[in-house]
VMD Tcl script that draws the C-alpha trace (Angstrom):
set ca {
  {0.00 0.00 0.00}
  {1.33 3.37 -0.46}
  {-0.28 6.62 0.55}
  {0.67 9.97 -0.88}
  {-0.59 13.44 -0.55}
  {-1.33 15.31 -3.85}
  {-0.89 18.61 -4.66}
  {0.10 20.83 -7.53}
  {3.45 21.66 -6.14}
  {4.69 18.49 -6.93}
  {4.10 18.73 -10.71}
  {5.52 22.27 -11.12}
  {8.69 24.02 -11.51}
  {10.28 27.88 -10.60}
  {8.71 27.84 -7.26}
  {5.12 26.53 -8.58}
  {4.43 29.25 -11.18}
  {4.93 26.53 -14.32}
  {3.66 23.11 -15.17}
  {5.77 20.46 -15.24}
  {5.05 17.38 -16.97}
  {7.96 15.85 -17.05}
  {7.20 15.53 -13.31}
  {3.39 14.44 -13.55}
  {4.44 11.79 -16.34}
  {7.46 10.53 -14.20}
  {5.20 10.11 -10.95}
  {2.20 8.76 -13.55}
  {4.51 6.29 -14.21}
  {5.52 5.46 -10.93}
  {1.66 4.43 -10.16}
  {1.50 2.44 -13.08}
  {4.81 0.70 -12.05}
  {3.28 0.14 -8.28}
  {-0.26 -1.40 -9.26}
  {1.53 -3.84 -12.04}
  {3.22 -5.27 -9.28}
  {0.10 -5.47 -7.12}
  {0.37 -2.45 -4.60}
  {-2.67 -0.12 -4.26}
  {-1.88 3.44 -4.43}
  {-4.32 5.54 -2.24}
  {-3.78 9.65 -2.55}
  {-4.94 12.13 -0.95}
  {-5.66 15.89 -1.70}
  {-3.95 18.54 0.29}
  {-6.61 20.40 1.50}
  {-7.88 17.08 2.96}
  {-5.00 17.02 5.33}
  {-4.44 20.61 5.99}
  {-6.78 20.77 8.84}
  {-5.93 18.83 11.55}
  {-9.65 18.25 12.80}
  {-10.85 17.62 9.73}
  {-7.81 15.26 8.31}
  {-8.38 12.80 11.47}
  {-11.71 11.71 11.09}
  {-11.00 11.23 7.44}
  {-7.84 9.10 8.26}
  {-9.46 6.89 10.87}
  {-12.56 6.58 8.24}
  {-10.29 5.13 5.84}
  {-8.13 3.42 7.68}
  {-11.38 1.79 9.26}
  {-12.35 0.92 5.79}
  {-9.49 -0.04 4.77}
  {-9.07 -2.71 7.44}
  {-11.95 -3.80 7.25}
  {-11.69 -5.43 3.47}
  {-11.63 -8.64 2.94}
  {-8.29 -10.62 3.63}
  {-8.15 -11.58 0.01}
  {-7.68 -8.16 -1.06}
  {-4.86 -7.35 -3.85}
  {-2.11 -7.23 -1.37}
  {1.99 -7.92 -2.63}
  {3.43 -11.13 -1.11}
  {6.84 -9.68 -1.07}
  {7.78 -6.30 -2.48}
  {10.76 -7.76 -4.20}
  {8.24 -8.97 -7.10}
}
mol new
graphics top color blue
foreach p $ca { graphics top sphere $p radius 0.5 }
foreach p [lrange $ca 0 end-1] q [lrange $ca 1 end] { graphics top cylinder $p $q radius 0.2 }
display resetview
């Protein structure tokens, strides 16, 4: 499983004032790289974590949910593939 946080900054250059894809296509392929090899990528927005009081409930919600799948669920055996 890997979690990340999203956010624009990440896919920009000069301080955030341009695009980059170079970035978004090199972290796009990342993903793609993760889930062929059986890892679920979960992300989440910024603003969702900003807040403290607002980012908890949202966490334990999730994490709640997400232990509470089924034991069968798409989950790597080893990470060394």
């Amino acid at each position: 499983m890997v979690l990340e946080v999203d956010g624009i900054q990440h896919y920009t250059r000069n301080g955030g004032t341009e695009p980059d894809s170079a970035k978004y296509a090199a972290a796009m392929a990342g993903d793609r790289a993760l889930k062929f090899r059986g890892y679920e990528v979960f992300r989440f927005g910024h603003d969702e974590l900003r807040d403290r009081d607002r980012a908890q409930p949202l966490l334990a919600n999730f994490f709640a949910t997400l232990l509470d799948r089924p034991t069968g669920s798409r989950v790597p055996q080893s990470a060394g593939g």
